[in-house]
matplotlib code that plots the C-alpha trace (Angstrom):
import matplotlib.pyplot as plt

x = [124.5, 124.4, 124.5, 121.6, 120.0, 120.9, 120.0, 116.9, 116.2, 116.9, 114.9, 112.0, 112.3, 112.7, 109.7, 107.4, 105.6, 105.8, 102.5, 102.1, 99.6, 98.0, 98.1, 101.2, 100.5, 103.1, 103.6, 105.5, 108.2, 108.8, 112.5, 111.3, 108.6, 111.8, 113.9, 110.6, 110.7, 114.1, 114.0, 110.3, 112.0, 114.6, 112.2, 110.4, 112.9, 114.6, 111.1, 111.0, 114.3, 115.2, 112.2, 109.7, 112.4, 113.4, 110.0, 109.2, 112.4, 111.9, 107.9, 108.2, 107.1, 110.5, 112.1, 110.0, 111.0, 114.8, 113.6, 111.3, 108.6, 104.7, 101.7, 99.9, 96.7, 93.4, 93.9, 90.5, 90.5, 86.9, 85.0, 83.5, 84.5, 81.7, 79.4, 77.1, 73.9, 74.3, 70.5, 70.4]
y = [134.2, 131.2, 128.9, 130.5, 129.9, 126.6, 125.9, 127.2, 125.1, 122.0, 122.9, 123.2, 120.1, 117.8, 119.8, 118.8, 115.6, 113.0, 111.8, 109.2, 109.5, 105.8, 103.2, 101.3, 97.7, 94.8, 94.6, 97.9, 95.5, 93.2, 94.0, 93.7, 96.1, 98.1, 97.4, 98.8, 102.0, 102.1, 100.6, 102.3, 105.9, 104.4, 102.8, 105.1, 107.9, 105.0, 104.5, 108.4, 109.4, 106.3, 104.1, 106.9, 108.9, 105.5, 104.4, 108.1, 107.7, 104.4, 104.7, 107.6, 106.7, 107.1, 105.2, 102.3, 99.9, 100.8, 99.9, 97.2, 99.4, 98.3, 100.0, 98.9, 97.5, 99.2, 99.6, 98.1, 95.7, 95.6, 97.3, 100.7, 104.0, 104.9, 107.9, 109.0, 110.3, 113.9, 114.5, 114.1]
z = [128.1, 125.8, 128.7, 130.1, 127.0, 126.2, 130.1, 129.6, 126.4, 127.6, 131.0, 128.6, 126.4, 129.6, 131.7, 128.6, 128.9, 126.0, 124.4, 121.6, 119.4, 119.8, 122.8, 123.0, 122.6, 122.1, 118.9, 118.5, 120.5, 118.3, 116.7, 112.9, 113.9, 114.9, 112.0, 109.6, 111.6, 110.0, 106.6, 105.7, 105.3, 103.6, 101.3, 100.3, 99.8, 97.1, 95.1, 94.9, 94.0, 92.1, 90.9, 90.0, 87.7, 86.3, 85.3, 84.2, 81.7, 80.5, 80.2, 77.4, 74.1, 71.9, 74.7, 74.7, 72.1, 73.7, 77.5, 76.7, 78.7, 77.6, 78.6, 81.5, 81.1, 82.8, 86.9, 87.0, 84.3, 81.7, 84.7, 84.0, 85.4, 88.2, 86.7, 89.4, 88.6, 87.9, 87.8, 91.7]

ax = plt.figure().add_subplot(projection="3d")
ax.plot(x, y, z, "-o")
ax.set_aspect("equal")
plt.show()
C-alpha cells in the first residue's frame, strides 16, 4: 500500500509541468547570479535574527552611552513630511 502511494506521488509530481514565473534570459546563468540565489536567504535570515535584535539592544536609551548607539538623524533630512490636502 505505501508503494502504491508513494508511486502514485511521484507519478503526479513528474506528470506536472514546470513554469517559471518570468522569461529566462542569460543572466540568471551567470554563476554569482547562482551563488546570490544562495547567499540572499542566508542574508537575510542573519540581519533578522542577529542585526535587528542587536541594534534593538544597543539602540535603547539606558544602553546608549554603554553601546555608543546615537540617534539617527531624519530619513529625509530638513524636508517636510508630505500633508495632502485633506479638503479634497
Amino acid at each position: 500500500m505505501r508503494r502504491a502511494i508513494c508511486a502514485a506521488v511521484l507519478v503526479l509530481a513528474l506528470s506536472s509541468t514546470a513554469r517559471a514565473h518570468d522569461a529566462y534570459d542569460d543572466t540568471q546563468g551567470n554563476p554569482l547570479r547562482w551563488a546570490a540565489y544562495v547567499l540572499h536567504p542566508v542574508g537575510w535570515t542573519l540581519e533578522w535574527l542577529v542585526a535587528r535584535p542587536l541594534h534593538f539592544l544597543v539602540s535603547q536609551p539606558a544602553l546608549e552611552p554603554l553601546s555608543g548607539h546615537g540617534p539617527h538623524e531624519p530619513a529625509f533630512g530638513a524636508y517636510p513630511a508630505y500633508l495632502p490636502d485633506r479638503d479634497r
